[in-house]
C-alpha positions in Angstrom: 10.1 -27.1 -29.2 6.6 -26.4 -28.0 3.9 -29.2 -26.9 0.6 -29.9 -27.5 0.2 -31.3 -24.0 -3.0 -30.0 -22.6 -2.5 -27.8 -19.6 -3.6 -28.9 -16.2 -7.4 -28.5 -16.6 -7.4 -30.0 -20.3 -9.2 -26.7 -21.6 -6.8 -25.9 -24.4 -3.8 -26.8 -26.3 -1.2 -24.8 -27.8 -1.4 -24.9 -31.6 1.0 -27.0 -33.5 4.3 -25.4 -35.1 5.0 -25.7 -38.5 8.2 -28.1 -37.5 6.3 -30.1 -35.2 3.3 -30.6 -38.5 6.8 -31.7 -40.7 7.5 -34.4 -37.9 3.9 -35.2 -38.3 3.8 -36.2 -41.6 7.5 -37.8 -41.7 5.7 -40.0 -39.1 2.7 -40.8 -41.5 5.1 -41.4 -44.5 6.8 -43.8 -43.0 4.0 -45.8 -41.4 2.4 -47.1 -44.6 -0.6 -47.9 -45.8 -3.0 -49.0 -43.2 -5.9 -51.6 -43.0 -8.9 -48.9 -43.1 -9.5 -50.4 -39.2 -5.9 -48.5 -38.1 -6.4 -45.2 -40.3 -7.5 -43.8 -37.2 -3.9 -43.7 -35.9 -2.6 -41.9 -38.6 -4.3 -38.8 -37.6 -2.3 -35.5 -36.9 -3.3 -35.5 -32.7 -3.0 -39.3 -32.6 1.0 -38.9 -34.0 1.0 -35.8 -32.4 0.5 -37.7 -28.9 3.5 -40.4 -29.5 5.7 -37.8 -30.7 4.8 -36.0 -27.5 5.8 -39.2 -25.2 8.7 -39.4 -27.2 9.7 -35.8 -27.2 9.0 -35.4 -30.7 11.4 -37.9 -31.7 10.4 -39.0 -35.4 12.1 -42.2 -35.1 11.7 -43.6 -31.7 7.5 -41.9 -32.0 7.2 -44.1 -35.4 8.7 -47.1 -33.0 6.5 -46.8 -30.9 3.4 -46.4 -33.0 4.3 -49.1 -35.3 4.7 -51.1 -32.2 0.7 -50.2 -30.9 -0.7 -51.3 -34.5 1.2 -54.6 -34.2 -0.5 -54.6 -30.7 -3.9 -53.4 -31.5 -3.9 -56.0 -34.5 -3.4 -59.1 -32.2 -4.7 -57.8 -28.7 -7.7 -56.6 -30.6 -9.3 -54.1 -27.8 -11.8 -53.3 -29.5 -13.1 -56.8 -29.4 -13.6 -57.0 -25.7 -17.3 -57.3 -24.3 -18.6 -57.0 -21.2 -19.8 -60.5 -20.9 -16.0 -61.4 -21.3 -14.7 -59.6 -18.4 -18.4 -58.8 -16.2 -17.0 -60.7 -13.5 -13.9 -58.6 -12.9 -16.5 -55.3 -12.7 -18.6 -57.3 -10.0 -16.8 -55.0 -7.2 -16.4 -52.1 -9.1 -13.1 -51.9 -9.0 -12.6 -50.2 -12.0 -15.9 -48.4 -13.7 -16.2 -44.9 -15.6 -18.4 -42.4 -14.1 -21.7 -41.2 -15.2 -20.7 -37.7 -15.6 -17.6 -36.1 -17.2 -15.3 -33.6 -14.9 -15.5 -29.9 -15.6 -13.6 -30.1 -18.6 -15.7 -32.8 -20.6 -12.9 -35.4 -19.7 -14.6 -38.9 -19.4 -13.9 -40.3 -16.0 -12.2 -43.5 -14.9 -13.0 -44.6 -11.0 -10.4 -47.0 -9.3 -10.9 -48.8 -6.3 -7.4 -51.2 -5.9 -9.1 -51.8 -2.0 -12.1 -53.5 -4.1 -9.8 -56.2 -5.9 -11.4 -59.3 -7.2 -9.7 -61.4 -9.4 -5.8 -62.7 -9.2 -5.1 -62.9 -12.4 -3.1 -60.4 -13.9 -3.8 -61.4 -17.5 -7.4 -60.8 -16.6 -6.7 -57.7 -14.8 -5.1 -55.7 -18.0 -7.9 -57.3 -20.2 -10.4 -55.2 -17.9 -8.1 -51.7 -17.5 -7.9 -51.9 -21.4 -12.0 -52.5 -22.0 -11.9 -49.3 -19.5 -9.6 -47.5 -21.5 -11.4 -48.0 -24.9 -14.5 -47.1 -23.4 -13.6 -43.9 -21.8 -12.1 -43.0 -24.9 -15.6 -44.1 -26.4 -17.3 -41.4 -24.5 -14.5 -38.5 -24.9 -15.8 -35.8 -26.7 -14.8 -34.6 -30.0 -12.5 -31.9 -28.7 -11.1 -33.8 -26.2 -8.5 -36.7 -26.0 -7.9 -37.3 -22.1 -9.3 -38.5 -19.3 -9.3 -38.4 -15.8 -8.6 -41.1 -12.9 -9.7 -40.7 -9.3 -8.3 -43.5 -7.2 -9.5 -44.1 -4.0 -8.0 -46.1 -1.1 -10.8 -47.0 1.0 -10.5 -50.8 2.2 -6.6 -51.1 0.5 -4.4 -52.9 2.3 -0.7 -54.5 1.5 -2.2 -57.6 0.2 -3.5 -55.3 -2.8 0.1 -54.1 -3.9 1.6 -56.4 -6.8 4.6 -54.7 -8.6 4.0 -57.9 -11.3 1.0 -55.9 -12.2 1.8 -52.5 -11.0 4.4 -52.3 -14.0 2.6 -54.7 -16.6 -0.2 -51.7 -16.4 2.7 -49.1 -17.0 3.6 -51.0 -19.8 0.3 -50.9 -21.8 -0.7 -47.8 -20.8 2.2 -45.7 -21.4 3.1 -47.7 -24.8 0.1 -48.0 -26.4 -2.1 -45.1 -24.5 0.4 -42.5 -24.6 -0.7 -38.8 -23.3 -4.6 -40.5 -22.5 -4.2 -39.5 -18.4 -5.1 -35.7 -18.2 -5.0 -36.2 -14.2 -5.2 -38.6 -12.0 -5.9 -37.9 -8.0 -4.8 -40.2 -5.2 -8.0 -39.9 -3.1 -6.8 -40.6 1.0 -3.8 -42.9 0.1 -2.4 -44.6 3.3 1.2 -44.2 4.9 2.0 -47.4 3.9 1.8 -46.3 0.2 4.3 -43.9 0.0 7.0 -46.9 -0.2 5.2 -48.5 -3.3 5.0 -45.1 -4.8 8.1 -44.5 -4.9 9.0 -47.5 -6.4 5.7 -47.5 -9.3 6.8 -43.6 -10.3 10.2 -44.7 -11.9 8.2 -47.3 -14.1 6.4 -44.3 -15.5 7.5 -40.9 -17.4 8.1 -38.1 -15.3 5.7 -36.1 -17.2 3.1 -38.8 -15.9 4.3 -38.7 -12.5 3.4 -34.6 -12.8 -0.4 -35.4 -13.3 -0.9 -37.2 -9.9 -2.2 -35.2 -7.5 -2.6 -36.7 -3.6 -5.5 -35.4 -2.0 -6.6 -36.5 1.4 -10.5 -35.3 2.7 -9.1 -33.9 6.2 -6.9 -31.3 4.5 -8.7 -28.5 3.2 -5.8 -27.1 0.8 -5.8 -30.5 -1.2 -9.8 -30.4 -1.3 -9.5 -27.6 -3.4 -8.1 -29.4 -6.3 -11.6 -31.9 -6.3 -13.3 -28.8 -6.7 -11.1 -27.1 -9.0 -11.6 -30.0 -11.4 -15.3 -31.5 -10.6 -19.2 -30.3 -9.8 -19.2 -31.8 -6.1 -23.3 -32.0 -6.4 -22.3 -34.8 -9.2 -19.1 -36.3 -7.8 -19.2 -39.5 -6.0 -19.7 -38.9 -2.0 -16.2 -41.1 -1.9 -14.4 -38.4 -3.1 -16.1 -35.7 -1.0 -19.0 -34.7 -3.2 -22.7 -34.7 -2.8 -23.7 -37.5 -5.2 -24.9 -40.0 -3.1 -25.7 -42.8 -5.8 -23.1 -45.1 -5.7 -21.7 -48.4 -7.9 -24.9 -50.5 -8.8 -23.1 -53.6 -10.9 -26.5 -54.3 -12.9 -27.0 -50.3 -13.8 -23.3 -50.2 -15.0 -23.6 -53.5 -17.1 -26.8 -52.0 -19.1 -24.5 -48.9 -19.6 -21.5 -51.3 -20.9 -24.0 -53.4 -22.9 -25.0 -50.2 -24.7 -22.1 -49.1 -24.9 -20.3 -52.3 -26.3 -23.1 -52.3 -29.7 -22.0 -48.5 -30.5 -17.9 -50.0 -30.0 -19.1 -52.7 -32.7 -21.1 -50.8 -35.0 -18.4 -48.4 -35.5 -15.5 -51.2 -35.8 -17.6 -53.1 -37.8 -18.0 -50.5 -40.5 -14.2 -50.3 -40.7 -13.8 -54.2 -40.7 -15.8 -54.3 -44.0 -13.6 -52.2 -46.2 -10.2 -53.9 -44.7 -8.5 -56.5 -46.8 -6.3 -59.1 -45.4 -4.0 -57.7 -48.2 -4.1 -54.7 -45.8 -3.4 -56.7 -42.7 -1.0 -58.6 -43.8 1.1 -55.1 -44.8 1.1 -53.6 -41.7 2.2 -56.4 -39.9 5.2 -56.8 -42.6 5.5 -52.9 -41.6 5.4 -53.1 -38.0 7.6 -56.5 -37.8 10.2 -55.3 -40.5 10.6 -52.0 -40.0 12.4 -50.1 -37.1 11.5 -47.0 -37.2 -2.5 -45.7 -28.6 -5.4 -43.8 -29.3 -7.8 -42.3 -31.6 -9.3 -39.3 -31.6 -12.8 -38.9 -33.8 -12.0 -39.5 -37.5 -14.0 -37.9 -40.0 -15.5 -41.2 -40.5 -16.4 -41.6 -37.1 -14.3 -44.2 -35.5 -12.8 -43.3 -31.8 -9.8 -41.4 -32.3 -7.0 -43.7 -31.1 
């Protein structure tokens, strides 16, 4: 069966076939009515993307998504403000970029060198803020992002396999097909180990979108500018832009950012009933059978 799977640069999908638009909608049927909040995950890509991680599997894909709205209604990730989790940004550990890559693809920068914080708890409370506001920012034809990791300053007291597959966990459960790339900038020898170990907590088709590039090899250097303008990528990574993190210019951005995140939750809150919340949970929990993309009524696709 074909995918939708973007290809490597995220430019363009294959269309859908008219077997995989069936599994689609047996996917939809069988969710049930949603609180307006969740309609967003009804959507054709937004199935489309958990049948993909499931290999268009109707039963274990409706699993899985019934198992994100349960998620989403108690984690509530669209909740999260930056005044809840500034102090884990103070580093920039984790921020998206000002600019997009080639492809439009918002961008997620990740310093594990630059940890902060030992909590893990408040660790995944921070990658998920990240995730919802890089998918925030995606643009309308777009549903993936990118992640350039870079291992300046990490050492073995950075590694945690607690938190190395908690991350796995929500990402590839309730973010399925998100990570359009994500490049290993200049990871040390001493990685390899713990990579080996972190790859078989994810899907092999996620291990195919990390690329390790290192600065003193010209081959790999390619890829950076394959996939980014190097007069607007970060001097880190081997472009030109020489503005780096500023914690009190990314805050304004988040604050900005965190009134457009309510505005457009908020006008979904006000025509969900609790008669509606309290049917998809009865779905989710009695039932066996993580993204938006835009709706037409604007909310981020999920």
């Amino acid at each position: 069966m074909g995918s939708i799977d973007s290809i490597a640069n995220g430019s363009e999908k294959q269309a859908l076939s008219e077997e995989q638009r069936t599994k689609i909608n047996e996917v939809r049927a069988s969710l049930g009515p949603l609180p307006d909040k969740l309609v967003c995950y009804s959507s054709d890509a937004s199935i489309a993307r958990y049948l993909t991680a499931r290999n268009w599997n109707v039963t274990k894909a409706t699993k899985m998504l019934k198992e994100t709205l349960k998620w989403h209604l108690e984690y509530k990730p669209e909740e999260i403000r930056w005044d809840e989790i500034a102090h884990e940004a103070e580093t920039g550990k984790i921020y998206r970029s000002s600019y997009s890559d080639k492809f439009g693809r918002s961008i997620l920068v990740m310093r594990p060198g630059y940890e902060n914080t030992r909590s893990t708890k408040g660790k995944i409370r921070y990658l998920v803020y990240c995730m919802e506001n890089a998918i925030l920012n995606l643009p309308p034809d777009q549903e993936q992002m990118v992640w350039l990791i870079d291992f300046k300053g990490f050492n073995l007291s950075n590694i945690s396999i607690r938190t190395a597959k908690e991350t796995a966990d929500v990402l590839q459960n309730h973010y399925p097909e998100r990570l359009g790339l994500a490049i290993l900038y200049n990871p040390p020898k001493f990685f390899e180990p713990f990579w080996t170990i972190a790859k078989h907590l994810l899907e092999p088709k996620t291990c195919r979108k990390v690329k390790f590039v290192y600065s003193d090899d010209d081959n790999t250097k390619k890829t950076m500018e394959e996939f980014f303008d190097m007069d607007e990528l970060d001097c880190g990574f081997g472009g030109n832009n020489q503005v780096g993190f500023n914690i009190s210019d990314y805050a304004a951005r988040m604050k900005e950012d965190d009134k457009r995140m309510h505005f457009i939750w908020s006008q979904e809150n006000a025509s969900s009933s609790s008669v509606q919340h309290e049917t998809i949970m009865t779905n989710v929990s009695g039932n066996s059978g993580s993204d938006c993309d835009k709706s037409e009524n604007g909310t981020p696709g999920r």
